[in-house]
N, C-alpha and C positions, 0 to 999 in steps of 0.2 A: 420547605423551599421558601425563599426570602419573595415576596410579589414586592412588584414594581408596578406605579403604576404610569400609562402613556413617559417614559423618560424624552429628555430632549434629546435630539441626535448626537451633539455633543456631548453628552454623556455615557453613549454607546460603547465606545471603546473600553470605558472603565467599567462597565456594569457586563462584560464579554471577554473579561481578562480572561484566558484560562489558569486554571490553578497549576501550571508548570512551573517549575526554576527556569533563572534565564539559562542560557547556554556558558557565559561567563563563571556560573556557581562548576559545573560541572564540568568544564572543557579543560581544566588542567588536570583532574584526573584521568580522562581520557585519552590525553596527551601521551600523558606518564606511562600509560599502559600499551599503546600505542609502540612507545619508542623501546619499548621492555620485551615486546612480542618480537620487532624489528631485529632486535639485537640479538636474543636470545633463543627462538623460536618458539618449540615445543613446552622447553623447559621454561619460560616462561608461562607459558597458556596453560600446563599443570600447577603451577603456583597458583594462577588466580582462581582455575577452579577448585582448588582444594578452600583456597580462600574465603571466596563467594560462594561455590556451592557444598561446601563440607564434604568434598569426596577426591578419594585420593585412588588413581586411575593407574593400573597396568600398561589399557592402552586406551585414547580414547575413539577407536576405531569400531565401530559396530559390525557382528562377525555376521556369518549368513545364517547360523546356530540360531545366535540372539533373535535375529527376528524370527525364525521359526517356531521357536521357544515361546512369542511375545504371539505371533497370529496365533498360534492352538489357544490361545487365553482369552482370545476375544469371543462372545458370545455370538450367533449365528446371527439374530437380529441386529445386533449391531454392524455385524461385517453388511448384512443387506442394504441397513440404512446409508452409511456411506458409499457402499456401493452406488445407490439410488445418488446421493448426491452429488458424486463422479460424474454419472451420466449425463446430468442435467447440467453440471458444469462444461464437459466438455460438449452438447449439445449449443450452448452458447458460445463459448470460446472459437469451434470449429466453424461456428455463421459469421464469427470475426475475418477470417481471410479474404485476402483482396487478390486480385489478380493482376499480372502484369501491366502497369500503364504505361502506352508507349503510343508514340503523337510523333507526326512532321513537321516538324516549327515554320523550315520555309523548304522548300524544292530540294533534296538532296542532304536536307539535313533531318537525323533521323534521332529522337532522343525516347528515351525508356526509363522504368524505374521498376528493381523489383528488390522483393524481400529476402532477405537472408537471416537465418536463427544465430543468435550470439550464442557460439559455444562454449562455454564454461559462465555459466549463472551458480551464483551462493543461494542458499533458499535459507532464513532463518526465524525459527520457531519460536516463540516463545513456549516457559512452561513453569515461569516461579509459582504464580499460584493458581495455575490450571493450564491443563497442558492441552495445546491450541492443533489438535491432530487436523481441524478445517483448515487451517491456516496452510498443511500442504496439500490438501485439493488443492486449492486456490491460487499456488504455486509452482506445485508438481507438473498438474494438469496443466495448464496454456502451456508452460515450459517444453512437455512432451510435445504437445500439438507441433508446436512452431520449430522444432525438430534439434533444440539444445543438445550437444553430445555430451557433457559431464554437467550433471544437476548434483551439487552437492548440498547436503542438510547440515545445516546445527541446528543441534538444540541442548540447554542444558542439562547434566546430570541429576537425580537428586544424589539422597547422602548414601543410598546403596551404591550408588555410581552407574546406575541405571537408566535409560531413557523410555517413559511412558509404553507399553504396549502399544496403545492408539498410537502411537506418533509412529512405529516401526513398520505398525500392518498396514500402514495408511501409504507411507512413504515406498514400500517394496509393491504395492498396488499399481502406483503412479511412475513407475518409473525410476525413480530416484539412485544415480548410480553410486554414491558414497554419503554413509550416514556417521556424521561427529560427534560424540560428546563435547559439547563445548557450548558452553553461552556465555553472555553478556558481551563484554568489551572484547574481552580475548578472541572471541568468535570472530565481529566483526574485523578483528587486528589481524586476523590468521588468516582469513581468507582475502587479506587485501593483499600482504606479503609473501602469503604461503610459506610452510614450514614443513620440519622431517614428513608432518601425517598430514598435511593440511594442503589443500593443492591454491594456486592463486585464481582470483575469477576474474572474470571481466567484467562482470553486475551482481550486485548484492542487493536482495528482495528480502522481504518482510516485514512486519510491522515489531515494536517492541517498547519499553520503558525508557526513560528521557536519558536515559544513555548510552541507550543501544541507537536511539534517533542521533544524539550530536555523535558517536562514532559513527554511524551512515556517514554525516555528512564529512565527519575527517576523511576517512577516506578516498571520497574522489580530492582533494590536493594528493592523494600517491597512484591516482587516474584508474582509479575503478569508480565505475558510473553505479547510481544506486534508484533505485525505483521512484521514492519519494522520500520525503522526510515522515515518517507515520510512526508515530505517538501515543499517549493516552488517547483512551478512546473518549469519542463526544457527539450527542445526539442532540436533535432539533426536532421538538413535536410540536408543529401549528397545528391549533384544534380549534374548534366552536362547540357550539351547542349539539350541535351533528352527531359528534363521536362520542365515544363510550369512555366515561371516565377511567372503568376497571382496566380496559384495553390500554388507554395512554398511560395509566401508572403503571402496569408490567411492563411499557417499553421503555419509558425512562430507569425503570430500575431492572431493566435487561443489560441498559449500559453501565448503573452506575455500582452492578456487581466486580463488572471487569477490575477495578480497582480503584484506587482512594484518590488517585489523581484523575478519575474521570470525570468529565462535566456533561449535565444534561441540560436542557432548557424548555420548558413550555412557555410555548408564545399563542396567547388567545383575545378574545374580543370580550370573553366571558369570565367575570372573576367570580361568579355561582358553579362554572366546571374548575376553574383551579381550583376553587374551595372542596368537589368534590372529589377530583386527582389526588388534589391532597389526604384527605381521608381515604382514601383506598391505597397511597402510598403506606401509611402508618399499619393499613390492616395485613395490606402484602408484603413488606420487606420483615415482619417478624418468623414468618414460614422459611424464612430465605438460609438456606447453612452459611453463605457469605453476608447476615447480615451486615455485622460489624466494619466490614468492607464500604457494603452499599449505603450503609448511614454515615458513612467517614465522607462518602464522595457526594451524598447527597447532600453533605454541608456547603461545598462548591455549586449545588444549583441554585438556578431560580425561573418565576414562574413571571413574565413580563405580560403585562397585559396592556395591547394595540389594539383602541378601536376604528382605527383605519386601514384597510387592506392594505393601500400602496404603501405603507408605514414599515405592515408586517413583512409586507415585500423586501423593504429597502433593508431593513434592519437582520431579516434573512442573506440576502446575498453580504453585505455588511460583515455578518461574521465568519460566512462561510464552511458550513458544517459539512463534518466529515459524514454524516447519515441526518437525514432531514423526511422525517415521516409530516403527510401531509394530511389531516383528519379535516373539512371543512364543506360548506356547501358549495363550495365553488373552486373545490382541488384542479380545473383547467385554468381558472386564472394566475394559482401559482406555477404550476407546469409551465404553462405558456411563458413566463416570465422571469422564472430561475435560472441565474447566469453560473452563481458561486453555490457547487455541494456535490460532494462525492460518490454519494448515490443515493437513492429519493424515491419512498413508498411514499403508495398512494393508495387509501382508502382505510376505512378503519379491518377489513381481513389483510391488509399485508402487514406483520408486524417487520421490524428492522430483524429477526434472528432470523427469518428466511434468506436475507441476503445472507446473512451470518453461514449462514449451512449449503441450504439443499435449493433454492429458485434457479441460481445457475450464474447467476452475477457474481462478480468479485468481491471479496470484504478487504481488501488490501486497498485503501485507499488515504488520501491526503487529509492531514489533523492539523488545528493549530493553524487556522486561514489557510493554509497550503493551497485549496480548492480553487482559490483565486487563479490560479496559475497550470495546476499540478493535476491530472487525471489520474483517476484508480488504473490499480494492474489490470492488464488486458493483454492481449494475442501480441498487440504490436512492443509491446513493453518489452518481449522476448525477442524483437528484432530487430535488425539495422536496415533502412533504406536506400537500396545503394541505385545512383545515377547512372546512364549508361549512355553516347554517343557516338553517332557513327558517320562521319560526312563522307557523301561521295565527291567528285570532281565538280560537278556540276556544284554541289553544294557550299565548297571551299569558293567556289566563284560568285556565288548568292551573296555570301557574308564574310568575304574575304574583306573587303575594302571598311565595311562598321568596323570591325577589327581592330583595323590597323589605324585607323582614328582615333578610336577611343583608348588603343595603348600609347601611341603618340602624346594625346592627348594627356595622361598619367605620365609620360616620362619614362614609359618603359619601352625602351629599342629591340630589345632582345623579343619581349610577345611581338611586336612587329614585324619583326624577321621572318620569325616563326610562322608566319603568314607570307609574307612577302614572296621570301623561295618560293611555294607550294605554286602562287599564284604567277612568276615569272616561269617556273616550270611548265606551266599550262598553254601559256602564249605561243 
């Protein structure tokens, strides 16, 4: 890791670049693909996966067979495990519902608001180089809860033309009522336009590589709404003296296995703990089967040392992390004070892979400053808020005349009217 030490704030932004392409490098091949799937359908989206994923497809429809075939494979512990972290997903997700809000603004006037589940959501998986079977808890599940009727999966094939085991047992678990061979671009392109095998959604979820993120975002220009823009992954460990060096260099190199474009950062007071994260990074990423991975991505970290709280503060909300573990003596005053992060342990026993799995919280969350803006997947994510009004006589007589002023007032005759009758009807 590169240490830095105290930077000026002006220099923040360059010292927090994330190691992505712009969207510029990679949007006209998206395009391209885009307008390929558009045109052609199917017969497109087996072109790219034979391309991209070296497998040449029958069909890329998952039969009831296959997953049966793929759950006998799964070992007992493992089905329990997931199991367990179903439960505790949707234990959290089901304390997410809200119940009808409905108020009387003034005498006769009666407004409400309640939820409705968007039926037809995309759910898409990653699986180039490890195949993200949490990623459909984390999907599947709220999706089910909030009452979605067609949840469809992608995920890519490998070169048997296959989709992970884990992803199958996981997804026929949860609900999941049609499973694709299909990733990357073509995925995202299929489920926007739908095709012979691929049905069209109304929202497209999950997280994925910087191409599967700028197709998210093409997408809504052909008005499919997408969760968030979510990217390489990126963690944020503020530490002190407090926490446990072993503990802070397994979490940053929990993230920076995910892949070569991931970024970690430790932000501390203490440059005697970077010194010793650092040395427990060198003795744990050699154990790692994804070394090679994790020392690519850990070329993109570094280790910033603040020795002023509100600094480590500022400079935290500043970049806006997609996971922000908080190891210090005085973890309420960063709580208390986090505006910008997508989700945020606390203490040196919560590592960041509990959110990853089994605590019950979402891992689908906003990367790449998104946070600023953009909340992780959650219950409401899966729904739309629909308004509701109901005036009585008395009521249209309460708020007939603001009305009619204030569309006057705009130059619109016609909302006037539309008042006007109701209210000459009444006299």
């Amino acid at each position: 890791m590169k240490t830095i030490n105290n930077p000026k704030q002006s220099t923040w932004s360059t010292i927090l670049k994330r190691p992505t392409q712009t969207v510029n490098d990679i949007e006209t091949t998206v395009t391209q693909i885009f307008e390929d799937v558009k045109r052609n359908g199917d017969q497109a989206v087996a072109k790219y996966t034979q391309l991209f994923d070296g497998a040449e497809l029958a069909s890329n429809t998952v039969t009831t067979e296959e997953v049966e075939v793929a759950s006998a494979k799964i070992s007992t512990e493992l089905k329990q495990a997931i199991q367990q972290a179903k439960s505790n997903i949707e234990t959290f997700h089901k304390a997410q519902k809200t119940e009808k809000v409905s108020v009387q603004t003034t005498e006769g006037v009666n407004c409400w608001q309640e939820k409705r589940a968007i039926q037809k959501v995309g759910i898409y998986i990653p699986a180039g180089t490890a195949p993200l079977f949490s990623t459909v808890l984390m999907l599947a599940v709220p999706a089910q809860i909030a009452g979605c009727k067609e949840i469809i999966l992608c995920s890519p094939p490998n070169k048997e033309g296959n989709i992970a085991n884990e992803i199958l047992y996981t997804a026929q678990l949860c609900g999941v009522t049609k499973i694709i061979k299909v990733g990357g671009i073509q995925a995202i392109a299929g489920l926007t336009f739908g095709t012979e095998s691929m049905p069209k959604v109304y929202k497209i979820f999950g997280p994925g590589n910087q191409y599967v993120t700028v197709a998210k975002q093409l997408a809504t220009k052909y008005g499919v709404a997408i969760d968030m823009p979510a990217g390489p992954s990126e963690l944020l460990v503020a530490a002190d003296n407090s926490s446990n060096p072993a503990y802070v260099a397994s979490d940053l190199l929990s993230q920076a296995e995910h892949g070569i474009d991931s970024q970690v950062i430790l932000l501390s007071d203490s440059l005697k703990l970077v010194q010793e994260v650092q040395n427990e990074i060198d003795k744990q990423i050699e154990a790692l089967p994804r070394k090679d991975i994790a020392k690519k991505a850990m070329k993109n970290s570094k280790a910033i040392i603040m020795e002023d709280a509100n600094d480590a503060l500022d400079i935290i909300n500043d970049y806006a992390p997609e996971h922000l573990i908080l190891c210090t003596n005085d973890n309420d005053f960063f709580v208390n004070n986090i505006i910008n992060a997508g989700s945020v342990f606390i203490g040196n026993y919560t590592p960041e892979s509990a959110g990853d799995y089994a605590s019950g919280t979402n891992h689908t969350l906003p990367t790449n400053g998104f946070s600023k803006a953009y909340s992780g997947v959650n219950l409401d994510s899966f729904t739309k808020a629909i308004t509701f009004q109901k005036i009585t006589k008395e009521g249209i007589k309460n708020i007939g005349n603001t009305i009619e002023l204030m569309a006057e007032a705009e130059g619109l005759q016609a909302h006037k009217n539309a008042v006007t009758l109701r209210l000459n009807d009444l006299k």
